[in-house]
LOKETI-518618 format. One record per residue (C-alpha): chain; z, x, y. Coordinates in nm, 2 decimals, padded with zeros to 4 digits, always signed. Example, Ala and Ser with C-alpha at 12.3 -4.5 7.8 and 13.67 -1.06 7.14 Angstrom:
2
NODE   mol        z        x        y
NODE     A   +00.78   +01.23   -00.45
NODE     A   +00.71   +01.37   -00.11
//
This chain:
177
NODE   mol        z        x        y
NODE     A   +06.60   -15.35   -03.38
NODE     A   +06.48   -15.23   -03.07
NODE     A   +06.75   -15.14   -02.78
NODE     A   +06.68   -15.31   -02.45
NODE     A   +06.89   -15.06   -02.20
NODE     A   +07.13   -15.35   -02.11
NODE     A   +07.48   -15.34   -02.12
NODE     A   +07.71   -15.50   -02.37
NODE     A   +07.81   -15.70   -02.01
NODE     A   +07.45   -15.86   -01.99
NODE     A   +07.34   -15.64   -01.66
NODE     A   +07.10   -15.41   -01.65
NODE     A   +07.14   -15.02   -01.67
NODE     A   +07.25   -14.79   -01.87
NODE     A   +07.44   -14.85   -02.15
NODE     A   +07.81   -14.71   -02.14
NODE     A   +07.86   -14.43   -02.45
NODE     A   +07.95   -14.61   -02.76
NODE     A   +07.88   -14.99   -02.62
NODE     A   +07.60   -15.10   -02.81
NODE     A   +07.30   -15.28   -02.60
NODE     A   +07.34   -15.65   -02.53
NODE     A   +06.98   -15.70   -02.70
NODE     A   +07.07   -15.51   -03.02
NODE     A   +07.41   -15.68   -03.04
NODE     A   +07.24   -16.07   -03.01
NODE     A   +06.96   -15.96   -03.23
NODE     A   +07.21   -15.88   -03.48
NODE     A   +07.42   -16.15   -03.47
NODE     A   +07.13   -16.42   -03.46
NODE     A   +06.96   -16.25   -03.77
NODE     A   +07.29   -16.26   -03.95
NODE     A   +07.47   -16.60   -03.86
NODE     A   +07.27   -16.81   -04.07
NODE     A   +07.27   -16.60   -04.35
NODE     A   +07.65   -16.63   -04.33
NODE     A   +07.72   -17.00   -04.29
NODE     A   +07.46   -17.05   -04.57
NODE     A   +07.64   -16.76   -04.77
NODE     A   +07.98   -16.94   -04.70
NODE     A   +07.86   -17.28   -04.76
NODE     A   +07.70   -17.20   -05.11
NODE     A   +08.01   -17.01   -05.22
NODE     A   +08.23   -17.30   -05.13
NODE     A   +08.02   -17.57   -05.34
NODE     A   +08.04   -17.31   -05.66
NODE     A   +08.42   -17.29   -05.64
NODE     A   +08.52   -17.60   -05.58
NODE     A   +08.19   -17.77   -05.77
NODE     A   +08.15   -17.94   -05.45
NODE     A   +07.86   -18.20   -05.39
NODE     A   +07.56   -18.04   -05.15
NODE     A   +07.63   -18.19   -04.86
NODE     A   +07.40   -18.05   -04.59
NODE     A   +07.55   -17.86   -04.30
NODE     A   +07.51   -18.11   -04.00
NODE     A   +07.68   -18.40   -04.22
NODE     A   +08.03   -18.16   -04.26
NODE     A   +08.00   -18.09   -03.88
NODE     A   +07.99   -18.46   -03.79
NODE     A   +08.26   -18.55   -04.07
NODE     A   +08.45   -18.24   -03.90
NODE     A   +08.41   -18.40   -03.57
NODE     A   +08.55   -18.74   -03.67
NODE     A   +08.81   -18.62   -03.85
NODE     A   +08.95   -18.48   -03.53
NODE     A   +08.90   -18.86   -03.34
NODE     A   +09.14   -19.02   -03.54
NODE     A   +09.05   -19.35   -03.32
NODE     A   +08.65   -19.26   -03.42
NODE     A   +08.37   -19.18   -03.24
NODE     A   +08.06   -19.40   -03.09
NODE     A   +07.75   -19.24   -03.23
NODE     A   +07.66   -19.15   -02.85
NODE     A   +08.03   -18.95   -02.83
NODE     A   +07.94   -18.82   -03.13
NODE     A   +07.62   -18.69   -03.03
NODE     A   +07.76   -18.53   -02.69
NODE     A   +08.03   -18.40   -02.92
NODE     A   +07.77   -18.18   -03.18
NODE     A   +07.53   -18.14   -02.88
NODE     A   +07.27   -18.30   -03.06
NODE     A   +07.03   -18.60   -02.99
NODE     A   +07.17   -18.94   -03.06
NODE     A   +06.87   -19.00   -03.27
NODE     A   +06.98   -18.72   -03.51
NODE     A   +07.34   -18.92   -03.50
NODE     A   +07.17   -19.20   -03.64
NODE     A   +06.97   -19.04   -03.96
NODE     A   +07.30   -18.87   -04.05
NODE     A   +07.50   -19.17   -04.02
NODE     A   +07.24   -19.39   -04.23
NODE     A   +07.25   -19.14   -04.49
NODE     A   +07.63   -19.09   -04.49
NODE     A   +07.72   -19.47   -04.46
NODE     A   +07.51   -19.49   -04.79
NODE     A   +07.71   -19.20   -04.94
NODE     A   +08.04   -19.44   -04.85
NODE     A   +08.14   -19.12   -04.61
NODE     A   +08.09   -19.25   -04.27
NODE     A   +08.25   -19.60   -04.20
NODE     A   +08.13   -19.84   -03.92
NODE     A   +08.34   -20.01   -03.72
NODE     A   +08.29   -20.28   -03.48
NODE     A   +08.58   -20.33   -03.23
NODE     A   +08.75   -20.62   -03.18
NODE     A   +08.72   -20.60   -02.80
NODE     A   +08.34   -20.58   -02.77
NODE     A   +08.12   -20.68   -03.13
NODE     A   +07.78   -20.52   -02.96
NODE     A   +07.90   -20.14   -03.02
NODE     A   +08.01   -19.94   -03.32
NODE     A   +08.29   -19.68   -03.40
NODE     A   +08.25   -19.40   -03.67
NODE     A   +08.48   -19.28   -03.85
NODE     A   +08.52   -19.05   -04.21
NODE     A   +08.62   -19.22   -04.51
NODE     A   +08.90   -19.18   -04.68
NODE     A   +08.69   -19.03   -04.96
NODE     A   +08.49   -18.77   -04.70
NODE     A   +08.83   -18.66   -04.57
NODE     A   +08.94   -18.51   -04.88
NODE     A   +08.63   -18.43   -04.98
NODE     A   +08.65   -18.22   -04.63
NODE     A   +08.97   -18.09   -04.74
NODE     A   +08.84   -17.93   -05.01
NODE     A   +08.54   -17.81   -04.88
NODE     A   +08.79   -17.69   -04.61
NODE     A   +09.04   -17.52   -04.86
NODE     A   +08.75   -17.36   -05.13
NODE     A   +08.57   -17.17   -04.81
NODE     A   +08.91   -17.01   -04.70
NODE     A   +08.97   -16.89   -05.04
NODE     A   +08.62   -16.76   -05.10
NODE     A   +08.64   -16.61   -04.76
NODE     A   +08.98   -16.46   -04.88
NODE     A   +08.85   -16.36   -05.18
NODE     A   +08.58   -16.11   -05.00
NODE     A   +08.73   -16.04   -04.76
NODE     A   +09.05   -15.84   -04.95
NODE     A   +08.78   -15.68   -05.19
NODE     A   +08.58   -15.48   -04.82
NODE     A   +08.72   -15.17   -04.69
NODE     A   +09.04   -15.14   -04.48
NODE     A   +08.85   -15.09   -04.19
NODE     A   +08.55   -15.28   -04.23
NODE     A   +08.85   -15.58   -04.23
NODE     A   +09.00   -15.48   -03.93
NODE     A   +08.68   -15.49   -03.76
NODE     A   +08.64   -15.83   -03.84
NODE     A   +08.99   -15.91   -03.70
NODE     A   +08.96   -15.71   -03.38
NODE     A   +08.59   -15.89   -03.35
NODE     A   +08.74   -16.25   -03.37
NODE     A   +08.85   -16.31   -02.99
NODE     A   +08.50   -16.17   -02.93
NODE     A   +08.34   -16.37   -03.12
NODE     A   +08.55   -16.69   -02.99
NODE     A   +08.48   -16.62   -02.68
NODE     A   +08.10   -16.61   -02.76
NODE     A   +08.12   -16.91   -02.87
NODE     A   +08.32   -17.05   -02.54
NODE     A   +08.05   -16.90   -02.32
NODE     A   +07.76   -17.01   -02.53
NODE     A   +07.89   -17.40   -02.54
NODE     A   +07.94   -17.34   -02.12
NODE     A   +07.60   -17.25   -02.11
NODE     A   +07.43   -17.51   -02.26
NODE     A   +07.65   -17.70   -02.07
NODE     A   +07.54   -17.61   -01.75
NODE     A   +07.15   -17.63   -01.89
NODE     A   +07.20   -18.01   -01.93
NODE     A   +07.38   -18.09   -02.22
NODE     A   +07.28   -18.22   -02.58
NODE     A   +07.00   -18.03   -02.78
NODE     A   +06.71   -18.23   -02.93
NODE     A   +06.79   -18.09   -03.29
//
């Protein structure tokens, strides 16, 4: 990977001694994040003998577990900053899978609440449960340090994700994924 000269801070210039370049640092981290959710994901079905649920469809279950009321598919969209379009194919496929129910409110029959099944909550749960104890599993068996380094890098890395999620914000919104 090739340095850029910028600072860990995102401003031109030198580099201070020791802070590696912004460039290297998001070249990194975007070559291994898929890797790792992928890695995380597959290790959780083989524990648990989970069913291959695909990535987006836990991210929208996760999402409506945390509405207990539900979601319209267009909060749920805004929600997983995706285009209501991609809403609907998960939906159709999950409502077919009985994890995804569809509710029409009695106060107005033309719209639609989503919400998780009974049967896609603790199916969550597990999923939920087998990737912390993989992730426990690993992580006891690597080095002392390279475990702290993962602990001192997780405000970091939260706040990554804050800043990221503010700047799609201000760049309009929902992605067309």
């Amino acid at each position: 990977m090739r340095d850029t000269g910028r600072t860990a801070g995102g401003k031109g210039g030198a580099d201070a001694p020791g802070t590696p370049g912004a460039a290297r640092v998001a070249a990194g981290l975007g070559g291994l994040l898929g890797p790792l959710r992928r890695a995380v994901l597959r290790a959780t079905r083989t524990a648990e003998g989970l069913p291959d649920l695909p990535e987006a469809q836990i991210e929208l279950l996760r999402a409506l577990s945390s509405s207990p009321g539900g979601l319209s598919p267009g909060a749920a969209a805004a929600r997983l900053r995706v285009a209501p379009s991609t809403v609907s194919n998960l939906v159709r496929a999950m409502f077919a899978a009985r994890l995804v129910e569809r509710v029409r409110p009695e106060h107005d029959q033309r719209t639609v609440v989503l919400t998780a099944s009974q049967e896609a909550l603790k199916l969550l749960e597990r999923y939920d449960r087998a990737s912390t104890a993989a992730l426990v599993r690993v992580v006891e068996e690597l080095p002392d340090g390279d475990r702290a380094a993962l602990d001192e890098a997780l405000p970091a890395l939260d706040r990554l994700v804050a800043a990221l999620e503010a700047a799609n914000v201000g760049a309009g919104g929902a992605s067309a994924s």
